[in-house]
N, CA, C and O atoms as a Tinker XYZ file with bonds, in Angstrom:
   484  protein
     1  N      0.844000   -1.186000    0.000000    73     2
     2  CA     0.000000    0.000000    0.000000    64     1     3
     3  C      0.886000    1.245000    0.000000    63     2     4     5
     4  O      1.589000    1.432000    0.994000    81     3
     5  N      0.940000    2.437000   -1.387000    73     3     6
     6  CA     1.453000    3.651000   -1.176000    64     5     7
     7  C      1.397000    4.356000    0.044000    63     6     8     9
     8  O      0.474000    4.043000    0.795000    81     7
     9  N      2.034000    5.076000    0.344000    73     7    10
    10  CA     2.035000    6.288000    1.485000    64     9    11
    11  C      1.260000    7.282000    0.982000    63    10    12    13
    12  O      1.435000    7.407000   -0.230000    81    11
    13  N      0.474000    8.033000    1.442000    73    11    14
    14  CA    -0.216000    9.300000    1.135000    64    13    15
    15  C      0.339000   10.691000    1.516000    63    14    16    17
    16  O      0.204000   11.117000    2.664000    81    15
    17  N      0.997000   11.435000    0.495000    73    15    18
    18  CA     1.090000   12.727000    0.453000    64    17    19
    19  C      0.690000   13.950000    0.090000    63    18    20    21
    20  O      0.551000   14.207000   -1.106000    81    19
    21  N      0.404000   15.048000    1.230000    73    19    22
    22  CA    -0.257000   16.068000    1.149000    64    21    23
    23  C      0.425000   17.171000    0.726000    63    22    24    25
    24  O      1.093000   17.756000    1.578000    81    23
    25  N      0.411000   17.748000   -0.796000    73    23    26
    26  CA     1.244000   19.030000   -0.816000    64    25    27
    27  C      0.598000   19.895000   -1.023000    63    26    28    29
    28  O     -0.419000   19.839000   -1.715000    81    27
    29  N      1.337000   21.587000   -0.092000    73    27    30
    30  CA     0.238000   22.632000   -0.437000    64    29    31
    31  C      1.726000   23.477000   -0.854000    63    30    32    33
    32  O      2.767000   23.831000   -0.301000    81    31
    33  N      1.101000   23.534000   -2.147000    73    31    34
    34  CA     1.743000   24.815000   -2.545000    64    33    35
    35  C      1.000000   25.895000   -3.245000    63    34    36    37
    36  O      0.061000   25.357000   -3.831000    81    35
    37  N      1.002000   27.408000   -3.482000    73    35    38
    38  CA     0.556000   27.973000   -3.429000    64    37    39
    39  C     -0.124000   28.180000   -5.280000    63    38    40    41
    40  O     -1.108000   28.835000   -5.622000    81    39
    41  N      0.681000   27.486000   -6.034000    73    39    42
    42  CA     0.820000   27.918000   -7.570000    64    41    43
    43  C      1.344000   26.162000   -7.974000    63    42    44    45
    44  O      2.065000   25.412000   -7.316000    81    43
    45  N      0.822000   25.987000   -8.969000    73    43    46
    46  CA     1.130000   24.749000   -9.682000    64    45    47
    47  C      0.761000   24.910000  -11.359000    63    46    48    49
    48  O      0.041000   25.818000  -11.775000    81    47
    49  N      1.292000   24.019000  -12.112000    73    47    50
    50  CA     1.092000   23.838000  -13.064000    64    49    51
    51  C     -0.612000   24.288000  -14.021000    63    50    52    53
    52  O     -1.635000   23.603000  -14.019000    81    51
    53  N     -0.378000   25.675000  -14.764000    73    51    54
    54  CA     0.634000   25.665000  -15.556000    64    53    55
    55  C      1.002000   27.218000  -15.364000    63    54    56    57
    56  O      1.321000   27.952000  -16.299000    81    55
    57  N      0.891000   27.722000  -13.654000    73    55    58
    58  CA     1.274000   28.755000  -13.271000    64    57    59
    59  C      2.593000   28.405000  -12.707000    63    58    60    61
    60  O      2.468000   27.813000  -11.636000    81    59
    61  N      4.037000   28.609000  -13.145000    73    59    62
    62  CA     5.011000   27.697000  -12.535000    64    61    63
    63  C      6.104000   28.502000  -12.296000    63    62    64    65
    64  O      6.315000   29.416000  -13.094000    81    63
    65  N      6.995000   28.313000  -11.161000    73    63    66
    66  CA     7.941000   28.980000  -11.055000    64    65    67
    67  C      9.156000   27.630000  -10.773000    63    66    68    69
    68  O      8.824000   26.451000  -10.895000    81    67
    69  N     10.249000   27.963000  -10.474000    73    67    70
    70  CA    11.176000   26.615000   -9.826000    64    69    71
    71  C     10.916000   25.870000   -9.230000    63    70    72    73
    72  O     11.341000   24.752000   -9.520000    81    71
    73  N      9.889000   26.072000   -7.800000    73    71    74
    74  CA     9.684000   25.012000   -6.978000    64    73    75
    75  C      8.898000   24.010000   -7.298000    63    74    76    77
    76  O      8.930000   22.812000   -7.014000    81    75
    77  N      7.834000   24.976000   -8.238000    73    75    78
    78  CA     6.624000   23.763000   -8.718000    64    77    79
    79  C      7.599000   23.169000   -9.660000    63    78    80    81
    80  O      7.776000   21.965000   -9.474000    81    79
    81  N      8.343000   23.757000  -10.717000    73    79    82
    82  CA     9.088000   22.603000  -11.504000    64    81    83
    83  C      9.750000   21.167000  -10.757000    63    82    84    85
    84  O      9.485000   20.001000  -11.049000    81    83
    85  N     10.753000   21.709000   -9.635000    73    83    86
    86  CA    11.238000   20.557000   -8.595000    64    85    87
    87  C     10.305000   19.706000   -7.782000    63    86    88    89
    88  O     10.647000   18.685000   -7.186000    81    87
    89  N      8.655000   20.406000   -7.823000    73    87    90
    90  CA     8.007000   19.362000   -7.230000    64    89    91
    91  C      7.366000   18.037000   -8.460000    63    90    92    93
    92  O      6.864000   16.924000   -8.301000    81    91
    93  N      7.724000   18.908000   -9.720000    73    91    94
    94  CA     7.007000   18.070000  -10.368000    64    93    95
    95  C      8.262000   16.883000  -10.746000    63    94    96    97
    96  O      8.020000   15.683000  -10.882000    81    95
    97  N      9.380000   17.393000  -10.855000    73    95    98
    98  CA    10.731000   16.115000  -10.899000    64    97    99
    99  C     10.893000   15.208000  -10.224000    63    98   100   101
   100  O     11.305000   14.128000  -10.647000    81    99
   101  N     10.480000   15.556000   -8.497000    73    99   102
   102  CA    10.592000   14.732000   -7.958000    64   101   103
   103  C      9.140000   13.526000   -8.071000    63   102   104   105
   104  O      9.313000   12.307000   -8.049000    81   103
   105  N      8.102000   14.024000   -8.161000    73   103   106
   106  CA     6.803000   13.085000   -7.390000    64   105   107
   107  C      6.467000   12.149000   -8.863000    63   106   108   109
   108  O      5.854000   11.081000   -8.852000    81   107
   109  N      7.156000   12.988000  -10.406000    73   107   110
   110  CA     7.418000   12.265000  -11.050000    64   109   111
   111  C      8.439000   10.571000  -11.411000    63   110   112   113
   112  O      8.364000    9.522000  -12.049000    81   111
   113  N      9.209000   11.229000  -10.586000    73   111   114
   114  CA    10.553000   10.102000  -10.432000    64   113   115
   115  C     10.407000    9.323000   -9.441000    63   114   116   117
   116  O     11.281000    8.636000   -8.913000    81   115
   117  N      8.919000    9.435000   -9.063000    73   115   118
   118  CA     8.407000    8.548000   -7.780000    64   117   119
   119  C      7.781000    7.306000   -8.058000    63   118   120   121
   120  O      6.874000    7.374000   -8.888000    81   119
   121  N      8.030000    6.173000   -7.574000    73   119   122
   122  CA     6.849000    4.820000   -8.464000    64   121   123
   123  C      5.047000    5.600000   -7.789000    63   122   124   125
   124  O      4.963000    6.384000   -6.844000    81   123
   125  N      4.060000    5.159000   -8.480000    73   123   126
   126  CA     3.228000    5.601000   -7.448000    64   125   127
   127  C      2.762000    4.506000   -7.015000    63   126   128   129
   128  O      1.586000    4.477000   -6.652000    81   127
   129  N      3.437000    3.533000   -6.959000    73   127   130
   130  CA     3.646000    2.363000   -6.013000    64   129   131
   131  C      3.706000    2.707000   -4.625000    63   130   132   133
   132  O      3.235000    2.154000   -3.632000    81   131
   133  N      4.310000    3.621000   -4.759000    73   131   134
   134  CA     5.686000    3.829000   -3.527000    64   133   135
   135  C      4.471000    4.906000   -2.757000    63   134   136   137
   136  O      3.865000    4.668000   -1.713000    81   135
   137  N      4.378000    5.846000   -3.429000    73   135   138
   138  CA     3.690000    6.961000   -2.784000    64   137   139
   139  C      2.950000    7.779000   -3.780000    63   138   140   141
   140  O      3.266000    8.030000   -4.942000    81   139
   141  N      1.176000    8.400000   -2.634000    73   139   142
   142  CA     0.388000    8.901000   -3.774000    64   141   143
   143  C      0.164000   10.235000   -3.099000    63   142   144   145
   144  O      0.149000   10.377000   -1.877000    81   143
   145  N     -0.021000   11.282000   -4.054000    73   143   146
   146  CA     0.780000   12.566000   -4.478000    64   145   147
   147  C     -1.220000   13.548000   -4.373000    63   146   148   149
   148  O     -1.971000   13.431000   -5.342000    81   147
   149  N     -1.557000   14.161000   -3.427000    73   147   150
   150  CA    -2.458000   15.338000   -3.733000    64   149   151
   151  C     -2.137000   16.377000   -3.358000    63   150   152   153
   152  O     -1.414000   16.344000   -2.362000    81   151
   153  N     -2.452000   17.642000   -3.871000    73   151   154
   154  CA    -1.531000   18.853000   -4.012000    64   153   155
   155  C     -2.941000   19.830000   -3.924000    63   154   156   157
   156  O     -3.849000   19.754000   -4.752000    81   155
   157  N     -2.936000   20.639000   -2.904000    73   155   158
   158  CA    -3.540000   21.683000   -3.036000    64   157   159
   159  C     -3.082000   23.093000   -3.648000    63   158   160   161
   160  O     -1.869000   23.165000   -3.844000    81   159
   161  N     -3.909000   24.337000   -4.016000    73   159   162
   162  CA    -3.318000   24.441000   -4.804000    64   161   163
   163  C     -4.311000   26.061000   -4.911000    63   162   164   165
   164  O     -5.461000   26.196000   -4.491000    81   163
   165  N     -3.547000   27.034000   -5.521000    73   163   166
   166  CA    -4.757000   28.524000   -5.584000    64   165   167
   167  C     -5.131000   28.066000   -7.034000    63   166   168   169
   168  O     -4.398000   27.557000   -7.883000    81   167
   169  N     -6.817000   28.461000   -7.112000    73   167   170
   170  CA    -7.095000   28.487000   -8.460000    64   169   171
   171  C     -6.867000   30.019000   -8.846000    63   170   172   173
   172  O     -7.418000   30.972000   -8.296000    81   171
   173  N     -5.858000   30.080000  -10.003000    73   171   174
   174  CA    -5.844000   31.333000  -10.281000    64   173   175
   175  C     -6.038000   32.244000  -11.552000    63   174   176   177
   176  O     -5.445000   33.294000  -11.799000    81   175
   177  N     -7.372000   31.362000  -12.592000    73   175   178
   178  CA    -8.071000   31.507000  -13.178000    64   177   179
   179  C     -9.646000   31.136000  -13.273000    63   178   180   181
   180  O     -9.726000   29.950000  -13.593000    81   179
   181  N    -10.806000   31.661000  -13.126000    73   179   182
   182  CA   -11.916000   30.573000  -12.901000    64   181   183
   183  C    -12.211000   29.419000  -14.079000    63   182   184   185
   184  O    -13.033000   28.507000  -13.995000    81   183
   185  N    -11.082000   29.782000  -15.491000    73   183   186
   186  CA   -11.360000   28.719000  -16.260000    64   185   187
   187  C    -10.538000   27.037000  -15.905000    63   186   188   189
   188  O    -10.741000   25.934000  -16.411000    81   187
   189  N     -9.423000   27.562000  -14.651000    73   187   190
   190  CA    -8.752000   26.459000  -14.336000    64   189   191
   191  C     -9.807000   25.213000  -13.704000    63   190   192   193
   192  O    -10.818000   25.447000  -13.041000    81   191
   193  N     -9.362000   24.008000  -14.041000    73   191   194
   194  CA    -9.939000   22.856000  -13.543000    64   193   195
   195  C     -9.901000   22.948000  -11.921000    63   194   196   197
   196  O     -8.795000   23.134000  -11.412000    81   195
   197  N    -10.888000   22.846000  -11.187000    73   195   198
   198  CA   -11.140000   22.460000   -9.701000    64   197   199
   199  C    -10.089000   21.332000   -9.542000    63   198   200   201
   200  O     -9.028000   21.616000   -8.987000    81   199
   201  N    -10.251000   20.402000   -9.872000    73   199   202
   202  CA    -9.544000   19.012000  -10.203000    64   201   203
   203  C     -9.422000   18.210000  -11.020000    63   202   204   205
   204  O    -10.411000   17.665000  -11.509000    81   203
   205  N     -7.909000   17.850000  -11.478000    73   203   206
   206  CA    -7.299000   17.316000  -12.334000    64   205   207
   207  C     -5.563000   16.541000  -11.918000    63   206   208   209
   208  O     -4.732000   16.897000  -11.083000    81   207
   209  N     -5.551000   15.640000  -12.697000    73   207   210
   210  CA    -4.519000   15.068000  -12.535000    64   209   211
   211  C     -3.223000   15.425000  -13.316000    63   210   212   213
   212  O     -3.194000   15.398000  -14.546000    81   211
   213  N     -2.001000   15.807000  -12.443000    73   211   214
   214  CA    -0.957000   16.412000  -13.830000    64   213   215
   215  C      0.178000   15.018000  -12.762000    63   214   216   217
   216  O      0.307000   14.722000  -11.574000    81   215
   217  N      0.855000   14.467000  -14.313000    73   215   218
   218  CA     1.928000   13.540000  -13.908000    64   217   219
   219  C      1.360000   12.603000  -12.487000    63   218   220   221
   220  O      0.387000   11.852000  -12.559000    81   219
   221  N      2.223000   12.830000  -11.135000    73   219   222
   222  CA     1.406000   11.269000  -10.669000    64   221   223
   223  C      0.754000   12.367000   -9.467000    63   222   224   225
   224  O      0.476000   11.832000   -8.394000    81   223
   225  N      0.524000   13.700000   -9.574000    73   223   226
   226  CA    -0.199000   14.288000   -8.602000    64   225   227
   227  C     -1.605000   14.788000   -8.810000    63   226   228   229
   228  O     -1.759000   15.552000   -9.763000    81   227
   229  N     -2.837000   14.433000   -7.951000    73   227   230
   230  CA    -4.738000   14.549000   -8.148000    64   229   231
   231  C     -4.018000   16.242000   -7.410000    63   230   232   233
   232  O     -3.362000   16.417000   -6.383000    81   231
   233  N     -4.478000   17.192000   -8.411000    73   231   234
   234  CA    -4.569000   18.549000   -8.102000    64   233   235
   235  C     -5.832000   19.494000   -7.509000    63   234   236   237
   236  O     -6.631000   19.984000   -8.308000    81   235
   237  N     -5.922000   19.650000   -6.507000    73   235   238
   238  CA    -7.228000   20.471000   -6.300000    64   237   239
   239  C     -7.000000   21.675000   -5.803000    63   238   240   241
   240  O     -6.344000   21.962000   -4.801000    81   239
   241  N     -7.717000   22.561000   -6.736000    73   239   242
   242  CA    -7.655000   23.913000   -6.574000    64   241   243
   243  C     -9.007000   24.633000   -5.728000    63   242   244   245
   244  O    -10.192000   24.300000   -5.736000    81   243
   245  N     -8.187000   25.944000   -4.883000    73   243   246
   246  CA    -9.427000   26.167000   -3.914000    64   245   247
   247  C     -9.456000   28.093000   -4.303000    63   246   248   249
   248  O     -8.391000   28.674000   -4.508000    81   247
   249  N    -10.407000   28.626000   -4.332000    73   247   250
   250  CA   -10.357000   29.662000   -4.359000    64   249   251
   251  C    -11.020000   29.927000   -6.163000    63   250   252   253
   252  O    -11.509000   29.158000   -6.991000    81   251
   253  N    -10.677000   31.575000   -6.155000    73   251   254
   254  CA   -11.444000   31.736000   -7.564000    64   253   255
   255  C    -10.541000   32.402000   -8.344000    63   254   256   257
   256  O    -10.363000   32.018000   -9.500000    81   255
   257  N    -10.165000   32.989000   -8.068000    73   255   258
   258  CA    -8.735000   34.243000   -9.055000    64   257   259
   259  C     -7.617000   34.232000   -8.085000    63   258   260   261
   260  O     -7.311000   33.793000   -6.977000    81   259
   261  N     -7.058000   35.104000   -9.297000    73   259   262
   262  CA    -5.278000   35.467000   -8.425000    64   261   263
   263  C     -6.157000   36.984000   -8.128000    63   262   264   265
   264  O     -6.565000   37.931000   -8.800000    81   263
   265  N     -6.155000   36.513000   -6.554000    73   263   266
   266  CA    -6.054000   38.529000   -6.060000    64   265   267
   267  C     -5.281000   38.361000   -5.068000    63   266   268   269
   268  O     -4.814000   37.296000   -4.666000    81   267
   269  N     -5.075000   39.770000   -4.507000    73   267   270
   270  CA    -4.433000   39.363000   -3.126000    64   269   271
   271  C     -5.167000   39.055000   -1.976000    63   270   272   273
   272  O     -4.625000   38.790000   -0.903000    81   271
   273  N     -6.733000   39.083000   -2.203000    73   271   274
   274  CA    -7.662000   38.029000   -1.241000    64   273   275
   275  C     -7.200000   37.360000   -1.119000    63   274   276   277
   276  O     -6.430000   37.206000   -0.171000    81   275
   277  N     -7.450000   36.408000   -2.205000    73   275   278
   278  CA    -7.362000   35.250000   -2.713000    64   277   279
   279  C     -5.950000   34.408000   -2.232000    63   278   280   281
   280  O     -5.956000   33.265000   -1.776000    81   279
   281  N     -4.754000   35.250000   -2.445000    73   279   282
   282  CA    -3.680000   34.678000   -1.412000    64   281   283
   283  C     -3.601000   34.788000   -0.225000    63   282   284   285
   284  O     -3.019000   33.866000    0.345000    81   283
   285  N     -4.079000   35.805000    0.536000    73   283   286
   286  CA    -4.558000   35.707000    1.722000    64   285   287
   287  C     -5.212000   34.552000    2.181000    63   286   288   289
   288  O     -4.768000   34.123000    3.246000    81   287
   289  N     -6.460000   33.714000    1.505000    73   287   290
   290  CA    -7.441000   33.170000    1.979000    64   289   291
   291  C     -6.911000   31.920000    2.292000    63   290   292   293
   292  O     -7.046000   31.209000    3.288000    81   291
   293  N     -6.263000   31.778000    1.224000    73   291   294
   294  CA    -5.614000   30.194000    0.544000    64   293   295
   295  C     -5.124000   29.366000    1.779000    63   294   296   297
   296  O     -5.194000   28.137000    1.791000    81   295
   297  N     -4.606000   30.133000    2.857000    73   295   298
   298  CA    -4.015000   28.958000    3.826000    64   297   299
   299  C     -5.535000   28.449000    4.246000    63   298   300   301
   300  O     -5.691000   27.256000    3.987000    81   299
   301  N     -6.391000   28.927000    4.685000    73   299   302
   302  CA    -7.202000   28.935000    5.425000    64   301   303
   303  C     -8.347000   27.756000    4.499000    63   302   304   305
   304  O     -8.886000   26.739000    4.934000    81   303
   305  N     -8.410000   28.217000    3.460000    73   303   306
   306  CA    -9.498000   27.469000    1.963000    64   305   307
   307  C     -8.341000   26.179000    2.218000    63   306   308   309
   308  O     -8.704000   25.257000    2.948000    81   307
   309  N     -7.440000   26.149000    1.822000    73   307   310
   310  CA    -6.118000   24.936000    1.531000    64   309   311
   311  C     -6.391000   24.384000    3.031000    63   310   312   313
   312  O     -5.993000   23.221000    2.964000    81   311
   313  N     -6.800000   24.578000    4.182000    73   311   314
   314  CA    -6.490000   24.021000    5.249000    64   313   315
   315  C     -8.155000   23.151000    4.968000    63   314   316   317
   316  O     -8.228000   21.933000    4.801000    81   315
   317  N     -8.945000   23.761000    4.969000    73   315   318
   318  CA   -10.238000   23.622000    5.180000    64   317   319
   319  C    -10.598000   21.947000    3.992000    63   318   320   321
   320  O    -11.070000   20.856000    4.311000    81   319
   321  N    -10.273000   22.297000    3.084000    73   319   322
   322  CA   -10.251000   21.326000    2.095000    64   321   323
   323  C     -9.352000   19.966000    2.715000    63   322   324   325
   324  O     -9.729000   18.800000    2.591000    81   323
   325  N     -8.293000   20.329000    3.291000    73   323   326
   326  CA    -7.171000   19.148000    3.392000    64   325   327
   327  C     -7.844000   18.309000    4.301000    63   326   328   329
   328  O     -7.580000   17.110000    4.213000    81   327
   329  N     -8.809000   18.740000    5.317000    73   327   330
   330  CA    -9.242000   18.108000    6.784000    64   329   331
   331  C    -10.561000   17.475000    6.023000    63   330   332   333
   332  O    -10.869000   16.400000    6.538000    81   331
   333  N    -11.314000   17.811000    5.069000    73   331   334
   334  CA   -12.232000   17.160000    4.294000    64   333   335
   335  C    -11.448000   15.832000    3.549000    63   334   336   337
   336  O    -12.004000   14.785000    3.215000    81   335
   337  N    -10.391000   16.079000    3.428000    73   335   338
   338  CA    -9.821000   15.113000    1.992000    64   337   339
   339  C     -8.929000   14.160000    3.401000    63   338   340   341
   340  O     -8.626000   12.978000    3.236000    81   339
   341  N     -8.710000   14.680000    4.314000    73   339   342
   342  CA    -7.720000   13.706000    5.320000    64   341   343
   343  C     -9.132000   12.755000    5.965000    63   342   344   345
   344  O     -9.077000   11.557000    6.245000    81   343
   345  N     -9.934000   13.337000    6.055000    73   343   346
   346  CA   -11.341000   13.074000    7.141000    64   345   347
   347  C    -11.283000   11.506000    5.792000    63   346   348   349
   348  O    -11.020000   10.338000    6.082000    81   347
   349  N    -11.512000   11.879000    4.841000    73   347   350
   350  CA   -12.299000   10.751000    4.051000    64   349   351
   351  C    -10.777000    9.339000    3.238000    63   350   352   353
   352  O    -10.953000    8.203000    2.797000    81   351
   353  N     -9.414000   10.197000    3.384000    73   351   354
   354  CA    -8.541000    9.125000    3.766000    64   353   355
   355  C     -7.027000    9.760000    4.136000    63   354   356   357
   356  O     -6.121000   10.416000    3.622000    81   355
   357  N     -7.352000    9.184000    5.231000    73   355   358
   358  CA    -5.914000    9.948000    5.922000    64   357   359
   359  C     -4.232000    9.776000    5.175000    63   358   360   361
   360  O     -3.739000    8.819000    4.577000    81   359
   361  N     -3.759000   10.905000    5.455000    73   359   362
   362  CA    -2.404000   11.177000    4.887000    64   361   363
   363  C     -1.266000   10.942000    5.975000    63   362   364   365
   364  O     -1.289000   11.131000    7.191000    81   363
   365  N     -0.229000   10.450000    5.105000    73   363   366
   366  CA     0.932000    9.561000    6.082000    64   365   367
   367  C      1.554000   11.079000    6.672000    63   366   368   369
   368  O      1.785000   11.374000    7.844000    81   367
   369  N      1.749000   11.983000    5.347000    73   367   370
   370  CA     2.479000   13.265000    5.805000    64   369   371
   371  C      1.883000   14.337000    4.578000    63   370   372   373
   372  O      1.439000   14.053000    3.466000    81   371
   373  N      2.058000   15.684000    5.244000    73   371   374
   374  CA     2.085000   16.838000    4.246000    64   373   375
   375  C      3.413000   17.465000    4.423000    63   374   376   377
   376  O      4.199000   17.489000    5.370000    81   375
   377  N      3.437000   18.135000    2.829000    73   375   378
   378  CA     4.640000   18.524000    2.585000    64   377   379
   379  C      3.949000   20.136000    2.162000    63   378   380   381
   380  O      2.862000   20.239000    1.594000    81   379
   381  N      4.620000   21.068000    2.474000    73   379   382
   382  CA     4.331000   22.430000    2.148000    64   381   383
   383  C      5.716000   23.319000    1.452000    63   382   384   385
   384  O      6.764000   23.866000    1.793000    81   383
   385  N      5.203000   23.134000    0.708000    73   383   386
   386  CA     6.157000   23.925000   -0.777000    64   385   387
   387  C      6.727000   25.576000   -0.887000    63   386   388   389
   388  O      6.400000   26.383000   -1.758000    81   387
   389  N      7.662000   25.810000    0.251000    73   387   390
   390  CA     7.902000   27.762000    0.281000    64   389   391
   391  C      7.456000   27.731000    1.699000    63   390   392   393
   392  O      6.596000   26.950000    2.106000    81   391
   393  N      7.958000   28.447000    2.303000    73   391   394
   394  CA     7.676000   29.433000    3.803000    64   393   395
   395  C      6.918000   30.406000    3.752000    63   394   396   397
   396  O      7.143000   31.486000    4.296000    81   395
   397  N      5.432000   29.981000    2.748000    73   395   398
   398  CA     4.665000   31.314000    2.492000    64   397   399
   399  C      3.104000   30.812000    2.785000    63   398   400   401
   400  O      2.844000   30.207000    3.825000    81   399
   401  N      2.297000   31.047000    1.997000    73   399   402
   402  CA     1.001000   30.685000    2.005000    64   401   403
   403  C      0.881000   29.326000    2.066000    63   402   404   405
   404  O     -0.139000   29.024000    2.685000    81   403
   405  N      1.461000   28.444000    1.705000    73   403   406
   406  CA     1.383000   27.001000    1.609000    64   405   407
   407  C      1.912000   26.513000    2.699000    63   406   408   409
   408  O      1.441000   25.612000    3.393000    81   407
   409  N      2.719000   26.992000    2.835000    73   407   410
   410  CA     3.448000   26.737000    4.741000    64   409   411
   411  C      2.397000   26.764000    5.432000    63   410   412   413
   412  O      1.930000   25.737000    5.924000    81   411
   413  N      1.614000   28.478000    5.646000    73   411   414
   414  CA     0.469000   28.607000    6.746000    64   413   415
   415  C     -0.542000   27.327000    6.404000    63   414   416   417
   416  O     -1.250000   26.875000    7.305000    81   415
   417  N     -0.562000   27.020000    5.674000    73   415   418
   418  CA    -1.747000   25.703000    6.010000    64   417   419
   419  C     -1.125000   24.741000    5.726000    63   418   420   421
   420  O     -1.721000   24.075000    4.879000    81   419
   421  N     -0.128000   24.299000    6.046000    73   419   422
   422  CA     0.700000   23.138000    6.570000    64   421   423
   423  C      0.737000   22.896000    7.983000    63   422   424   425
   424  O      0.592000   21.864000    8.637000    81   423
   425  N      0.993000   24.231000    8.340000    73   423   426
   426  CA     1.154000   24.958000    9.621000    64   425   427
   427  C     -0.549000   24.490000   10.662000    63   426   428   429
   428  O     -0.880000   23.964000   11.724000    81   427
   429  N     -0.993000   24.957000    9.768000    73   427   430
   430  CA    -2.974000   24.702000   10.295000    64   429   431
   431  C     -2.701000   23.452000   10.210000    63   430   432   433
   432  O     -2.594000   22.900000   11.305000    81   431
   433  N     -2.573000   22.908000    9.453000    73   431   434
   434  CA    -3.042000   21.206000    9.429000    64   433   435
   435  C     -2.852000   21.055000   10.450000    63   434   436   437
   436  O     -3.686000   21.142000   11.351000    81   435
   437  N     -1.198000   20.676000   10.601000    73   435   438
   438  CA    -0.224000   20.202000   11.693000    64   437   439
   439  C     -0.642000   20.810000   12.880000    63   438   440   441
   440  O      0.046000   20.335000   13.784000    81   439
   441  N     -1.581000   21.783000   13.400000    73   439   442
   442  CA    -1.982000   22.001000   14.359000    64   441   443
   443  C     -3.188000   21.257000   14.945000    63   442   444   445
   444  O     -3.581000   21.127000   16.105000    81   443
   445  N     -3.727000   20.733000   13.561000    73   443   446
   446  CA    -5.206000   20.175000   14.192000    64   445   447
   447  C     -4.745000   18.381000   14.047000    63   446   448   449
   448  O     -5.067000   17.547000   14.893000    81   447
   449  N     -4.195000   18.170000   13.186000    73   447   450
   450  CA    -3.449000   16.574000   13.008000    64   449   451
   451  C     -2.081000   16.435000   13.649000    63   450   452   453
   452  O     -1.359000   15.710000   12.965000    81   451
   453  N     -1.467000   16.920000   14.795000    73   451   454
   454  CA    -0.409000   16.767000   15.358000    64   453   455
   455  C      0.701000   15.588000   15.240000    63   454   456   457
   456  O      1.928000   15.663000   15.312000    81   455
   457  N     -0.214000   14.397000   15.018000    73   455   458
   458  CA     0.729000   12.875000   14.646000    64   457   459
   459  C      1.362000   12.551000   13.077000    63   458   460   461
   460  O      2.245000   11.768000   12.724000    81   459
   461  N      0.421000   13.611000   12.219000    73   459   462
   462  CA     0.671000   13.765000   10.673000    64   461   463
   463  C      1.847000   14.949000   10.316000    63   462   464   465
   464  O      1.704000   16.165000   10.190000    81   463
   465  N      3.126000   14.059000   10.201000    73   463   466
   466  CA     4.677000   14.726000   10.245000    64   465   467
   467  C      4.481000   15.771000    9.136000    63   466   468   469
   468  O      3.657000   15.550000    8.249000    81   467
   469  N      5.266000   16.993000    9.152000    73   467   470
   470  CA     4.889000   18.321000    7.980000    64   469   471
   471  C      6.367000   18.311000    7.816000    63   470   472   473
   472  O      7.169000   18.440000    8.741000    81   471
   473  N      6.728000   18.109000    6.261000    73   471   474
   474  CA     8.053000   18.491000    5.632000    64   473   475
   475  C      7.665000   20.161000    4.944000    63   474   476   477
   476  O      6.737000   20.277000    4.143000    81   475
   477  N      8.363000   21.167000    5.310000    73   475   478
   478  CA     8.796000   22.145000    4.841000    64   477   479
   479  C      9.746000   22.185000    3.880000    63   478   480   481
   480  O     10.836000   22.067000    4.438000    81   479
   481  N      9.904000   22.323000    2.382000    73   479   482
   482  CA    10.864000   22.735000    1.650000    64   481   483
   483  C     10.845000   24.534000    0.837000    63   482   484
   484  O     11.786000   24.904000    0.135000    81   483
């Protein structure tokens, strides 16, 4: 049975900067044998997909535009979603992508799931 991983990063594919590129190298070069990959995520077009699958990560996007609401909200929307998606199958660990918005609701999780380990990169 894979391990379940939670990533929140703030911007993903095909809004991309370096980190999302390095997240996508690695979870690619992953068996998904080994480990399975959901990624929260700002929607930052309303034509973007809610959810979709890119390479071996189920992407779900929370929110409606890029504003600076909207990045504001995101830890809080990204937290809110993760405890729905952990509630219905729990995650071995979350990983939070930047010391920014994706952190703060790594940060939330790990406050309300204390036994569910949080990697910061």
């Amino acid at each position: 049975m894979s391990k379940r991983i939670l990533i929140f990063s703030l911007a993903y594919f095909p809004h991309v900067g370096g980190a999302e590129i390095a997240v996508k190298e690695i979870t690619d070069r992953i068996p998904p044998t080994d480990f399975s990959f959901d990624m929260l995520t700002q929607k930052f077009n309303p034509r973007d997909a809610s959810f979709e699958r890119i390479g071996n990560i189920n992407i779900h996007r929370v929110g409606s535009s890029n504003t600076v609401f909207q990045k504001l909200f995101f830890p809080f929307r990204a937290f809110m979603k993760a405890r729905s998606l952990h509630h219905k199958s729990p995650y071995d660990t979350v990983w939070s992508i930047m010391a920014s918005y994706g952190g703060f609701a790594g940060v939330f999780f790990k406050h309300h799931f204390p036994k569910v380990p949080l990697l910061l990169t």
